[in-house]
C-alpha positions in Angstrom: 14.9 -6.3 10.3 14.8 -2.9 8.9 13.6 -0.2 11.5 12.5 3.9 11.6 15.2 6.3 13.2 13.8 5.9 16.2 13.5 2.0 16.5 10.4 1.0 15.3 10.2 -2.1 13.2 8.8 -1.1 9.3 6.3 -3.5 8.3 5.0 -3.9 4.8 2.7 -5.2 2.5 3.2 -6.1 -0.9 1.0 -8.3 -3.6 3.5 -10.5 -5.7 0.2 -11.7 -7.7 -1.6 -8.5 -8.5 -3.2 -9.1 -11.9 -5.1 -6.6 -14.3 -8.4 -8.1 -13.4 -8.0 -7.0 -9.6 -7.9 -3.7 -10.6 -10.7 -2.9 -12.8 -9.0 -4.5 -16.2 -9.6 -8.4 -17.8 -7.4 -11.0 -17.3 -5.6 -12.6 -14.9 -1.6 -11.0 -16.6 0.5 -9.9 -13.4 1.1 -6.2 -12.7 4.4 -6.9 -12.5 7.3 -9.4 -12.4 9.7 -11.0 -10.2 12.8 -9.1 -10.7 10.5 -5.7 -9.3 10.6 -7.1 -5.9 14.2 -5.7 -5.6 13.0 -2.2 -6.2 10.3 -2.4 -3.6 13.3 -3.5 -1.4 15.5 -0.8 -1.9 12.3 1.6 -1.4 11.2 0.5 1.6 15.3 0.5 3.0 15.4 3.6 1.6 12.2 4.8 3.2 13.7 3.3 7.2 16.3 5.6 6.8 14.4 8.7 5.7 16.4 8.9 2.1 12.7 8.8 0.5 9.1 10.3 1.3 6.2 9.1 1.2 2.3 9.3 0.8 0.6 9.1 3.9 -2.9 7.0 3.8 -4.8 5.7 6.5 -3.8 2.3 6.1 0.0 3.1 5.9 2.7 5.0 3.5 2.6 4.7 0.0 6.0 5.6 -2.4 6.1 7.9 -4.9 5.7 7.8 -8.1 9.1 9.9 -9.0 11.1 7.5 -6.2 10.3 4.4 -7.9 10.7 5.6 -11.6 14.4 6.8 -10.7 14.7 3.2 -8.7 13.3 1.2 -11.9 15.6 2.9 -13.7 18.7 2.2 -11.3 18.3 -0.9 -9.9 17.0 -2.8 -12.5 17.1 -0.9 -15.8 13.2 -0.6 -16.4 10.4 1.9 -17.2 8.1 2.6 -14.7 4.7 4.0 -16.1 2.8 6.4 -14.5 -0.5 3.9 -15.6 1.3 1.0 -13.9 1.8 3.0 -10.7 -1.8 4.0 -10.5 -2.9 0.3 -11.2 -0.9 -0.9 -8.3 -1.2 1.9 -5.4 -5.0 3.1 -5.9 -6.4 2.4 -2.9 -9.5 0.2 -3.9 -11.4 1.5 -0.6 -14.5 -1.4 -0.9 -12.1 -3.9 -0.7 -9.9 -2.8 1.8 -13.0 -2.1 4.2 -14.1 -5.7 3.7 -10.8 -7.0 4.6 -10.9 -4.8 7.8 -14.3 -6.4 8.8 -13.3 -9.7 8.0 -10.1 -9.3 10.2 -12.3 -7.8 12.9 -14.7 -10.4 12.7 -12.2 -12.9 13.0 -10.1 -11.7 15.8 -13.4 -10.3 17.7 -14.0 -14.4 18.4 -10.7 -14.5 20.2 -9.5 -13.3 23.9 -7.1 -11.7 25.3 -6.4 -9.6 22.3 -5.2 -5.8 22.9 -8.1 -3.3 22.7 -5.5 -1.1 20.7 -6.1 -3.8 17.7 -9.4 -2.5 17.1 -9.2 1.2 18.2 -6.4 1.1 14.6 -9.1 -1.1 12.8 -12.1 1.5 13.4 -9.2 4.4 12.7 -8.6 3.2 9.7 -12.0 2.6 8.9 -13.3 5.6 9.3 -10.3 7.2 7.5 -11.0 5.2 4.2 -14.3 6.3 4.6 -14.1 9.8 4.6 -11.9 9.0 1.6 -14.4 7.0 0.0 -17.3 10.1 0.3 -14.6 12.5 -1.1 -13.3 10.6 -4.1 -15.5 7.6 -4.4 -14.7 4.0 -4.2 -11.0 4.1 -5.9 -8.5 6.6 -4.8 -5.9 7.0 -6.6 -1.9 8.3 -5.3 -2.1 11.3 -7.0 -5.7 12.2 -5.3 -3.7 11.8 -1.9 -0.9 14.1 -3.2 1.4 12.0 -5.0 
């Protein structure tokens, strides 16, 4: 398990099945391909050790856009677009707060769960939403400062 400096584990998310038509294109043609998944590997390695910054967002870290361009290029001998980055790392804030309310919903019908669960869930609600009044329902990396 790959962990921060001091210890703690990294978790990630990533979407294998991302397709034009989830983000604001037609059709249902994948983002990306199979063979990528090895340069989101060696980013997010890279990033538990510090070797690579990253975007701050309050859901989690994002990489940037120069990282992965130089790790397309090493790792797997492939252009990166700038337009391909955007696609897959805009924050689609409508979405994203609808999966938070589903997830409280659903764990608010169990017991015993830590309060902390939903202290992070109304955090990181009310950080997408002050992102959402300031740039509107997408966000893109390069509106957070990548």
């Amino acid at each position: 398990m790959l962990s921060t400096a001091d210890g703690r584990p990294i978790l990630a998310g990533l979407n294998y099945f991302l397709t034009e038509e989830a983000r604001g294109g037609e059709g249902t043609k994948l983002l990306g391909e199979k063979r990528d998944v090895k340069v989101w590997l060696s980013w997010l390695e890279r990033r538990s050790h510090g070797d690579v910054d990253a975007i701050e967002t309050p859901i989690g870290f994002l990489p940037k856009y120069d990282d992965l361009v130089t790790l397309f290029r090493e790792i797997i001998s492939k252009d990166y677009p700038r337009d391909l980055y955007d696609k897959q790392f805009s924050l689609y804030l409508d979405n994203i707060l609808a999966r938070i309310e589903l997830q409280q919903e659903a764990y608010g019908k169990e017991e015993n769960l830590p309060a902390t669960l939903f202290e992070v869930y109304a955090e990181q609600r009310q950080g997408l939403l002050a992102l959402k009044e300031k740039y509107g329902s997408v966000v893109t990396p390069e509106q957070l400062g990548g």
